[in-house]
C-alpha positions in Angstrom: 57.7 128.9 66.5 56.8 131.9 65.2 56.2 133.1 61.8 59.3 134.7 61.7 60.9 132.2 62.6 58.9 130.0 60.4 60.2 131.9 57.6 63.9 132.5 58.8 63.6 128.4 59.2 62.5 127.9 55.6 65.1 130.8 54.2 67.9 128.6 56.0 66.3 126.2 54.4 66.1 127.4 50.8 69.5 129.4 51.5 71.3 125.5 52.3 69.7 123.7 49.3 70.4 126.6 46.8 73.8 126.2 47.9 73.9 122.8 47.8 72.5 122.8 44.1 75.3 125.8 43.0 78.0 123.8 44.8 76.2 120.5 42.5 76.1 122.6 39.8 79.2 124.3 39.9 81.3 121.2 40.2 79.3 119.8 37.4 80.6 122.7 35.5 84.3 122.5 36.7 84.1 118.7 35.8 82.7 119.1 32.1 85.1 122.3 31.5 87.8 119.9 32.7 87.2 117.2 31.0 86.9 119.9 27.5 90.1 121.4 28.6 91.6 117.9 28.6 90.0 117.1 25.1 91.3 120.6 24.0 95.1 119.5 25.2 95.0 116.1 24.0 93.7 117.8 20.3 96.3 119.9 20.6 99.1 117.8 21.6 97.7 115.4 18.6 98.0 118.3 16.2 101.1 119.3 17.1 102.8 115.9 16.9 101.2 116.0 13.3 102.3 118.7 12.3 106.2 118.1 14.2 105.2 115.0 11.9 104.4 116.5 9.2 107.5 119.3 9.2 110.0 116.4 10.1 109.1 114.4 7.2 109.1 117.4 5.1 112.6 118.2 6.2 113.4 114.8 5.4 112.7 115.2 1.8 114.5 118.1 1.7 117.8 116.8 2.9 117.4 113.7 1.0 116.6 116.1 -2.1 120.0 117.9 -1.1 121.7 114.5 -0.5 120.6 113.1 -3.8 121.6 116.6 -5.8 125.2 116.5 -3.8 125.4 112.8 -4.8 125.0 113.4 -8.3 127.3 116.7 -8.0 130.0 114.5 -6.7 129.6 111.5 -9.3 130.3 114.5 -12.0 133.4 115.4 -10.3 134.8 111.9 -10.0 133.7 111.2 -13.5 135.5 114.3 -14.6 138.4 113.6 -12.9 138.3 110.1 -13.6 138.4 111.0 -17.3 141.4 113.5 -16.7 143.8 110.6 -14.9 142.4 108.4 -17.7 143.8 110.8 -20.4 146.6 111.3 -18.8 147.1 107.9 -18.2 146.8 107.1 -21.8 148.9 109.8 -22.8 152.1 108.9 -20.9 151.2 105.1 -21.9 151.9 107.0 -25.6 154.9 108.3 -24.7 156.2 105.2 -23.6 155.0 103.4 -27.2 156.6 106.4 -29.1 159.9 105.6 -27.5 159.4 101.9 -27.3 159.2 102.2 -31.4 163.0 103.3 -31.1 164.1 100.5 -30.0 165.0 96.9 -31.3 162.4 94.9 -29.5 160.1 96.8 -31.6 161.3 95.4 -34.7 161.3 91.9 -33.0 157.6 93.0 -32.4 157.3 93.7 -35.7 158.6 90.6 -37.5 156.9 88.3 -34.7 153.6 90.3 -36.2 154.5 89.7 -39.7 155.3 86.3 -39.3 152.0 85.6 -37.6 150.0 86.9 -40.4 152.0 84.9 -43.3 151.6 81.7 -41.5 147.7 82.2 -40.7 147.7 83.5 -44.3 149.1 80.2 -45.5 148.9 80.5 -49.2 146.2 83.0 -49.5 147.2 86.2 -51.1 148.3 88.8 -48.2 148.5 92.3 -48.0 150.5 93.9 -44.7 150.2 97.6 -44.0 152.8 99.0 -42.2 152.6 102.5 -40.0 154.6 105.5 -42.5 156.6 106.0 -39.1 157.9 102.3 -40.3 158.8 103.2 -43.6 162.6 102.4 -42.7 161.7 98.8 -41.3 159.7 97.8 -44.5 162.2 96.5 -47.1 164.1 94.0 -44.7 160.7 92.4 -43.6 159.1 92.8 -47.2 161.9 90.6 -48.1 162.7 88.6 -45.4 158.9 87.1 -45.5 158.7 87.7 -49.4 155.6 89.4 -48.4 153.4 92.4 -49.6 153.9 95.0 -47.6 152.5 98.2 -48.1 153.2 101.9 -46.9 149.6 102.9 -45.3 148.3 106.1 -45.8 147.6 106.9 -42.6 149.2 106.6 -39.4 147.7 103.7 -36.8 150.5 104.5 -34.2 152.8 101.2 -34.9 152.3 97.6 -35.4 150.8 96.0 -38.6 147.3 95.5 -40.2 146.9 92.2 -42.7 144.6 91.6 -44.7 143.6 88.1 -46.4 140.7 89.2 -49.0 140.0 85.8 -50.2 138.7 85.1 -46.6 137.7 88.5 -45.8 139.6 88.8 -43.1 141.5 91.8 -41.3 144.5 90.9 -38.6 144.8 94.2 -36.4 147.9 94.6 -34.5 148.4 98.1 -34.4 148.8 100.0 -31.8 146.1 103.2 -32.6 143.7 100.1 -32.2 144.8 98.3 -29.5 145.1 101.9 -27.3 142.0 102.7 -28.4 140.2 99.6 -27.3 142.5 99.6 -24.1 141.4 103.4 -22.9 137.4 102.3 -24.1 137.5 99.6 -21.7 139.7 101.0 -19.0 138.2 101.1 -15.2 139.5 102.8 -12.2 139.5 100.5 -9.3 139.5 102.4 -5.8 138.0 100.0 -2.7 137.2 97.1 -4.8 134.8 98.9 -6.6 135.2 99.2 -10.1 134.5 102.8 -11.6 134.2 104.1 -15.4 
């Protein structure tokens, strides 16, 4: 062999083994900037879950912000509404008082409350106080129970108040007070749920 080919053998050589270092080395390479790109996607990926996370959740909030303010909105409306049926209500349930005044069963009403009061009276002093709409209706009773009744000087809306001052006691049967304590405690019920 000569030296030339001495030296073409050891260049083939050198030539192979470089190669089969840069083929060593570049697969190295390939393998480490694969196993980075992979890192790099699954970071990624992981952020952007967090932040599909993070923005669902914040949306989230939001409608249940818009939900809560639209709940409240609502409960207003059917609370104002509510309170326009009740007046209403209450107003036609006056109009039926004012004409059930007119009529005889009111008097019966009338002398049934009268008679009440002079018999849980007993023979403690009494004072009855009659609406001034009932002026006309006071004589007959007044003497029919050979009670005290008295004109008041305001109007309750019907009815009679007594009171027994030895005892300290007031008998309310008119009809400003039971109206009033009827529309205070008045529900709407809609679904079997009771509103106010």
């Amino acid at each position: 062999m000569t030296t030339d080919e001495k030296l073409q053998h050891f260049l083939d050589i050198c030539m192979e083994d470089a190669r089969d270092r840069g083929a060593r080395v570049f697969d190295e390479y390939a393998q480490a900037l694969d196993k980075t790109l992979e890192e790099h996607k699954a970071s990624a990926r992981h952020r952007a879950r967090m932040q599909i996370q993070g923005e669902s959740e914040k949306i989230q909030r939001e409608i249940n912000k818009e939900l809560a303010l639209e709940q409240i909105n609502l409960k207003r409306i059917i609370s104002r509404r509510h309170d326009e049926l009740k007046d209403k209500l209450f107003a036609e349930v006056q109009d039926l008082l004012d004409s059930y005044m007119k009529t005889p069963q009111y008097l019966e009403l009338l002398d049934s409350q009268v008679r009440h009061a002079t018999e849980f009276a007993g023979t403690d002093p009494l004072i009855i106080y009659m609406d001034p709409a009932d002026e006309d209706k006071r004589g007959a009773l007044a003497q029919h129970y050979h009670a005290n009744i008295k004109i008041s000087d305001y109007s309750f809306g019907g009815g009679i108040r007594a009171v027994i001052p030895t005892r300290h006691i007031l008998i309310d049967n008119s009809f400003g007070t039971k109206l009033a304590e009827a529309k205070r405690d008045f529900r709407f019920k809609t679904g079997g749920v009771t509103n106010g």
